[in-house]
C-alpha positions in Angstrom: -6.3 -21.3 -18.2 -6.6 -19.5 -21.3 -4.8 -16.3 -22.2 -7.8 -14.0 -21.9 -8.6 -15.6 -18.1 -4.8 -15.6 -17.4 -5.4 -11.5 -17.8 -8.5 -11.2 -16.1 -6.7 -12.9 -13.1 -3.7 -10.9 -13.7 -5.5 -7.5 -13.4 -7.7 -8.8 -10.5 -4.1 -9.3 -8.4 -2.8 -6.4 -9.3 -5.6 -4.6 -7.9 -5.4 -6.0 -4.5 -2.1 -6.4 -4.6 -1.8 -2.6 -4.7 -4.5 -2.2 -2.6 -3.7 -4.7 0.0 0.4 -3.1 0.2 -1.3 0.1 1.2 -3.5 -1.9 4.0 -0.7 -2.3 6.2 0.0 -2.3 9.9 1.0 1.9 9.8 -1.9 1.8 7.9 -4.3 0.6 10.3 -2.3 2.5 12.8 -2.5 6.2 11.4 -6.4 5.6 10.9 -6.9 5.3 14.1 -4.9 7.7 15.8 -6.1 10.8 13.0 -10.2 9.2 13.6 -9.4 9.8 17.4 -8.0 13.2 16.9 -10.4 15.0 14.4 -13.4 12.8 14.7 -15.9 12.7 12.2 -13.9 16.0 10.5 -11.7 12.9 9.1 -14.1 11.9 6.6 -13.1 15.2 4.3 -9.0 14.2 4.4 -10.2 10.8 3.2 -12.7 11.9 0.3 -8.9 14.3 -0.6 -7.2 11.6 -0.4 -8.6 9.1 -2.8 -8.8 11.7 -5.3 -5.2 12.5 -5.1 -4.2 8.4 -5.5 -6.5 8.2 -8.2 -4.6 11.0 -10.2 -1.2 9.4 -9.6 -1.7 5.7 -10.0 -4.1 6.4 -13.3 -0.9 7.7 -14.4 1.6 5.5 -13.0 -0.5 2.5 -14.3 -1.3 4.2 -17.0 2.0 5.1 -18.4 3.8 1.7 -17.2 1.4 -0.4 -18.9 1.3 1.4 -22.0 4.8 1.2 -22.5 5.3 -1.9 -20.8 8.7 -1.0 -18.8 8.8 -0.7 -15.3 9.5 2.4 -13.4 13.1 1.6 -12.8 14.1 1.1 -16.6 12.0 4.1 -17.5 14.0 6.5 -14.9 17.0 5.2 -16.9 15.6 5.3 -20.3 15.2 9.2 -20.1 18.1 9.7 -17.7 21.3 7.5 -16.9 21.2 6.7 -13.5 17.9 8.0 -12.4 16.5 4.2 -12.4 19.2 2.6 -10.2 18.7 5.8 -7.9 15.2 4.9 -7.5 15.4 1.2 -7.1 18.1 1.7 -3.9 15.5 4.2 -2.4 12.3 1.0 -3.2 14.6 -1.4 -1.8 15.5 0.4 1.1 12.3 1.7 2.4 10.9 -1.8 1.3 12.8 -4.0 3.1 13.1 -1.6 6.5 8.7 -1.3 6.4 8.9 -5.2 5.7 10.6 -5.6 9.2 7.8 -4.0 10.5 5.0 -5.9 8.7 6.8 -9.5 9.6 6.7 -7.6 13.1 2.5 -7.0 12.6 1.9 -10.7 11.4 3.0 -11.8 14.7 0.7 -9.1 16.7 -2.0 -10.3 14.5 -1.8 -14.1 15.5 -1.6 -13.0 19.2 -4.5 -10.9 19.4 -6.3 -13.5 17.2 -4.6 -16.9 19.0 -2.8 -15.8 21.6 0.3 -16.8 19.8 3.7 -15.5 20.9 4.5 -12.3 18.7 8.1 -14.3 17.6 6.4 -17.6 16.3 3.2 -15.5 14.6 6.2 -13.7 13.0 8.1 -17.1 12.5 5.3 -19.0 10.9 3.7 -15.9 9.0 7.1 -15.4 7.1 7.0 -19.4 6.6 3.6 -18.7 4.8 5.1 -15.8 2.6 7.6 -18.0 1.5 5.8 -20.7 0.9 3.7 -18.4 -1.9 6.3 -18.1 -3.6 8.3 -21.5 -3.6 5.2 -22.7 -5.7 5.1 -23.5 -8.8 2.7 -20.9 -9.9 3.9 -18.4 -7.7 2.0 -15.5 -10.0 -1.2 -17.6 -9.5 -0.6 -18.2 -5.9 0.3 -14.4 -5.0 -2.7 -13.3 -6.6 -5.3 -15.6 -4.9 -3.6 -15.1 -1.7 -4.0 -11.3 -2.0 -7.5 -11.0 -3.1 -9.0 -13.5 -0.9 -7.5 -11.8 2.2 -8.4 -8.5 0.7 -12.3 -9.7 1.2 -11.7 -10.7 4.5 -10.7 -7.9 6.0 -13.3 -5.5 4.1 -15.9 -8.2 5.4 -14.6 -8.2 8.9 -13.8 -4.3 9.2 -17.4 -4.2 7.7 -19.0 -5.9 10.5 -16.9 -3.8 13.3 -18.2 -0.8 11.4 -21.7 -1.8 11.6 -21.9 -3.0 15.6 -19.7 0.7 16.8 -23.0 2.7 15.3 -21.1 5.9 14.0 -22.7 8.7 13.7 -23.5 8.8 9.9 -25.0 12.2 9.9 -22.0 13.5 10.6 -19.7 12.0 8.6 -21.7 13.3 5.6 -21.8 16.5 7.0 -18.2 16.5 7.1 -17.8 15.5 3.6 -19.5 18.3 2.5 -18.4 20.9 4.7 -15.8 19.5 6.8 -15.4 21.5 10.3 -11.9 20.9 10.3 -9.0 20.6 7.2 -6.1 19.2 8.7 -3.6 18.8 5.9 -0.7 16.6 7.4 -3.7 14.0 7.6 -4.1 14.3 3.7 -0.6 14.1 3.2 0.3 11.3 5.8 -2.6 9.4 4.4 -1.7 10.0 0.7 2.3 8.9 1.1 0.8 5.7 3.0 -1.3 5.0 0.1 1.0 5.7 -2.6 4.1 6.4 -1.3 7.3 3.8 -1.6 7.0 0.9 -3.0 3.6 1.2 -3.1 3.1 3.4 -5.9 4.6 0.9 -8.1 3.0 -2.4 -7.1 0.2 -3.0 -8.9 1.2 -1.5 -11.5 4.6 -3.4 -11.8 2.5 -6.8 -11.3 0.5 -5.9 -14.2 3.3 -5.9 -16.8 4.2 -9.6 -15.3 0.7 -10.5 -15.7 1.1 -9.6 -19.7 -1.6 -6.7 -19.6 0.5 -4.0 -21.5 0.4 -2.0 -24.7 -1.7 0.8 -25.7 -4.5 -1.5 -26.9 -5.3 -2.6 -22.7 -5.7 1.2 -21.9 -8.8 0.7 -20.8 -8.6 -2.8 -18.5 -5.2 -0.8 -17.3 -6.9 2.2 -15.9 -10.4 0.6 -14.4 -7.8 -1.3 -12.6 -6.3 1.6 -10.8 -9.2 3.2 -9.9 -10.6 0.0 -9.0 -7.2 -0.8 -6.8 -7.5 2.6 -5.4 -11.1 2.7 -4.3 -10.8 -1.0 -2.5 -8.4 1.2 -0.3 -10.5 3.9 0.4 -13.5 1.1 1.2 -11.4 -0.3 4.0 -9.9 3.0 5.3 -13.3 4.3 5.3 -15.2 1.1 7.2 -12.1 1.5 9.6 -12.9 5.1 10.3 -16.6 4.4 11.0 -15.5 1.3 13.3 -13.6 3.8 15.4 -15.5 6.7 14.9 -18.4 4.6 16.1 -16.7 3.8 19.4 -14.9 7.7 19.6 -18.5 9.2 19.1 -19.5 7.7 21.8 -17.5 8.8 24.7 -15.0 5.9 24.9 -11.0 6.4 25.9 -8.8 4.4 23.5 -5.6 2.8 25.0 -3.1 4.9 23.8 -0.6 1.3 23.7 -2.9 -0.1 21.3 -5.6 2.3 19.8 -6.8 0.1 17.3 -7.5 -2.9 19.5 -9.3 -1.3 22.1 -11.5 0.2 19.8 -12.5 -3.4 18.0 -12.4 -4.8 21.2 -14.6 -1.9 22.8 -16.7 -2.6 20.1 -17.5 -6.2 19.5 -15.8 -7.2 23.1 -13.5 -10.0 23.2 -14.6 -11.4 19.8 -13.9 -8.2 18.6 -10.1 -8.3 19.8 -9.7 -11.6 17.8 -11.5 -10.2 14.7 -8.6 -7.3 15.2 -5.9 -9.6 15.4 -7.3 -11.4 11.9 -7.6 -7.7 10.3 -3.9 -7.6 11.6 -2.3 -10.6 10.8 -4.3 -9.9 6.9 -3.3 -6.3 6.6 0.3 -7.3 7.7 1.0 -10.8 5.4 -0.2 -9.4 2.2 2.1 -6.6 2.8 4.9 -8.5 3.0 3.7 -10.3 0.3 3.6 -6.7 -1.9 6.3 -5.3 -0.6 8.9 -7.9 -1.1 7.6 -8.6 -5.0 7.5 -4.7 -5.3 11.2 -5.0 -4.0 12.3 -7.8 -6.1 11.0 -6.2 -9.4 13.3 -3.7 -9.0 16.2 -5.9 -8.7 15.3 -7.9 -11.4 13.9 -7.8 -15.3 10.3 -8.4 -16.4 9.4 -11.4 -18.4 8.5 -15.2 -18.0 12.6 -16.6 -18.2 13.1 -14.6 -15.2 10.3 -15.8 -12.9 12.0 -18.6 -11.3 14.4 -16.2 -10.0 12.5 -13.3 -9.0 10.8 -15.8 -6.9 14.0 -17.3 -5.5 14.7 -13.8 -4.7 11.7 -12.7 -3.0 12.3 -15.8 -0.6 15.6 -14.2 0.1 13.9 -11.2 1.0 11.5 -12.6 3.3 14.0 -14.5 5.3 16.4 -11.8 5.7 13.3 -9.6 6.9 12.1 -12.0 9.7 16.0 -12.9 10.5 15.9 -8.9 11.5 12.5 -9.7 13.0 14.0 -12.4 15.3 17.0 -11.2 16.2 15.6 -8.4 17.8 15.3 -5.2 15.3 11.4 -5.6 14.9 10.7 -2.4 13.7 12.5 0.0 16.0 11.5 4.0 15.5 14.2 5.0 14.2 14.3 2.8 11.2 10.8 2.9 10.7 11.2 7.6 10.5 13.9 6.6 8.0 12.0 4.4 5.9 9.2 6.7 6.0 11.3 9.7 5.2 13.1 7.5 1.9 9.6 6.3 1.0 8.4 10.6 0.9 11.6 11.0 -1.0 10.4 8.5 -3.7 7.3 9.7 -4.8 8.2 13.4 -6.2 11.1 11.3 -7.9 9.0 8.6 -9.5 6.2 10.9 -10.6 8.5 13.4 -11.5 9.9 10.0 -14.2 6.1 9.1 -14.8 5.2 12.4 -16.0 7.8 13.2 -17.7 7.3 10.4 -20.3 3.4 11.5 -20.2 4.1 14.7 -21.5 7.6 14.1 -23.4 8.7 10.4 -24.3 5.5 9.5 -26.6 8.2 6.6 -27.9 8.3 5.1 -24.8 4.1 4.8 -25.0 4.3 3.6 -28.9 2.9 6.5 -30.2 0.1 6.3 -27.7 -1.6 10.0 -27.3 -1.1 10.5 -23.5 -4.4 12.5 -22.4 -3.4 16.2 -21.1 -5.9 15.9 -18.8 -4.8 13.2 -17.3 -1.8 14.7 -17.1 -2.2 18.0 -15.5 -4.2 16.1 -12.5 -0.9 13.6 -12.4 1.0 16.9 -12.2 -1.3 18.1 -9.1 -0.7 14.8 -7.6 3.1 15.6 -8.1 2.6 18.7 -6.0 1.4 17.2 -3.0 4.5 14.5 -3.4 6.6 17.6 -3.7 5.1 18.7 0.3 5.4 14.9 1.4 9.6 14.9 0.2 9.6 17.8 1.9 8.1 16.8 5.1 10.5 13.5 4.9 13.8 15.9 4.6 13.2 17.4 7.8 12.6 14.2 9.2 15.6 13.0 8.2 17.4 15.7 9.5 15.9 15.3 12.8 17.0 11.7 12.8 20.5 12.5 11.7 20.9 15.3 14.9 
């Protein structure tokens, strides 16, 4: 593969990678349940919310590829301690959330199989590994990720298209939505680009050797490009349950997102759910236990081997909490949710601050204000969601 395709593949990962850690289990989840609740209204915090992600990962991508250091060496670059602060919090929330997604594989294989939850979970985490005990574990994680990506935009696709929602109304709504409901926007937002999220794609592209202020261009149409995958498949999800909502049907409140394929496409549509599932779930633990590992370990080719070896460490100590019982209990899940709300005032907050006052962290590269100021209204709405996660913690600590 020459150098120039090795890139091309290498931006094409990190695209779906980032896309497809956002296109989780919660993710799927909180779709469902807000579509249910505000109806075609929902289309309005999506359209918000895809213009928020784009103004923070532009700039995360942005500033991480341009100066070609992760977000952890940066933090400490510009202020002692700040990067090892912010890799506990990524490792934390990562590996608590990849509980839950080793918990989703096995859901997926037993609405799709009618495999028990345990061995979906068993053999899904078998798979993970298996990515990256190969030789070409960059090659292998990237394939894996955007072929699985396609499959469940194809198969969310065709849900959409059989439920009939009402598209009259969803356009209406765009336009002049009949209902803002803001802790959609932000929920939505911090499970797009909150955590480990924020920094996947972005961390994959500086392994991939797409850095430097000369791939400024490749770098930013592939966070937009990351970033509007995810809105395509939160988007076909909405008009898959929309489609069903509109039309007078009751949801079970057990499994929302389920009934509504199932309700759907019948029982064909319960196993195409389970596939979505099992997808939405494995690449995430694929993303989130890289995103993890980066953190723990430097950038470069000599260190591959054992960022891998790592990652499989990762994996196996998530299912082992899997098995043994902890699959995703609430109170974990509130606390990683609360540390990942925490991390994304903190990280911006490092990302913008090398924007507008580190230019020799970029090489002398000319950070565009404007780019900037709609990084820094991102940053606001971060600034809500770490607030929203304190008082969650402090309900979970009383």
């Amino acid at each position: 593969m020459t150098e120039t395709r090795r890139a091309e593949a290498g931006l094409s990962g990190a695209m779906f990678l980032m896309a497809t850690s956002a296109i989780g289990p919660g993710f799927i989840t909180q779709t469902t349940q807000f579509t249910a609740q505000l109806g075609a209204a929902f289309a309005f915090a999506i359209v918000v919310s895809i213009l928020v992600d784009v103004s923070l990962q532009l700039n995360v991508w942005r500033v991480i590829g341009v100066s070609g250091l992760r977000a952890q060496e940066l933090g400490n670059r510009i202020l002692p301690g700040a990067g090892h602060l912010l890799t506990v919090c990524v490792v934390v929330g990562g590996f608590v959330f990849n509980v839950g997604n080793v918990a989703g594989t096995g859901l997926g294989l037993d609405a799709m199989l009618g495999l028990p939850a345990r061995w979906g979970g068993l053999l899904s985490a078998l798979l993970a590994i298996g990515v990256f005990l190969s030789r070409r574990a960059g090659v292998a994680m990237d394939r894996i990720v955007v072929a699985l990506g396609f499959v469940m935009i194809a198969m969310t696709g065709y849900v959409a298209f059989v439920s009939h929602p009402p598209l009259a109304a969803v356009v209406r709504n765009v336009l002049v939505p009949e209902r803002i409901d803001v802790l959609a926007i932000t929920t939505i937002v911090g499970g797009t680009v909150g955590g480990y999220i924020t920094y996947a794609g972005a961390h994959r592209l500086l392994d991939a050797g797409v850095l430097g202020p000369a791939g400024v261009a490749r770098i930013s149409r592939a966070a937009v490009t990351g970033v509007l995958i995810t809105g395509v498949m939160r988007a076909l999800l909405f008009l898959a349950v929309l489609g069903v909502v509109a039309a007078g049907a009751r949801l079970d409140p057990a499994n929302p997102a389920a009934s509504a394929f199932e309700i759907a496409a019948g029982q064909w549509g319960r196993r195409v759910f389970g596939l979505i599932l099992w997808a939405a779930a494995i690449t995430s633990v694929i993303g989130a236990s890289y995103t993890s590992v980066t953190f723990m370990t430097r950038s470069g080719a000599i260190h591959e081997r054992r960022r891998s070896l790592l990652t499989v460490v990762f994996i196996v100590a998530s299912a082992g909490v899997f098995l043994a019982g902890g699959a995703a209990p609430v109170p974990l899940l509130i606390f990683a949710g609360a540390f990942n709300g925490l991390i994304l005032p903190v990280g911006i907050a490092v990302i913008l601050w090398v924007a507008w006052r580190r230019r020799d962290l970029l090489g002398g590269y000319h950070y565009p204000r404007g780019l900037a100021l709609a990084g820094l209204l991102g940053w606001l709405v971060a600034i809500y969601l770490g607030w929203e996660s304190l008082d969650k913690l402090g309900a979970l600590w009383r």
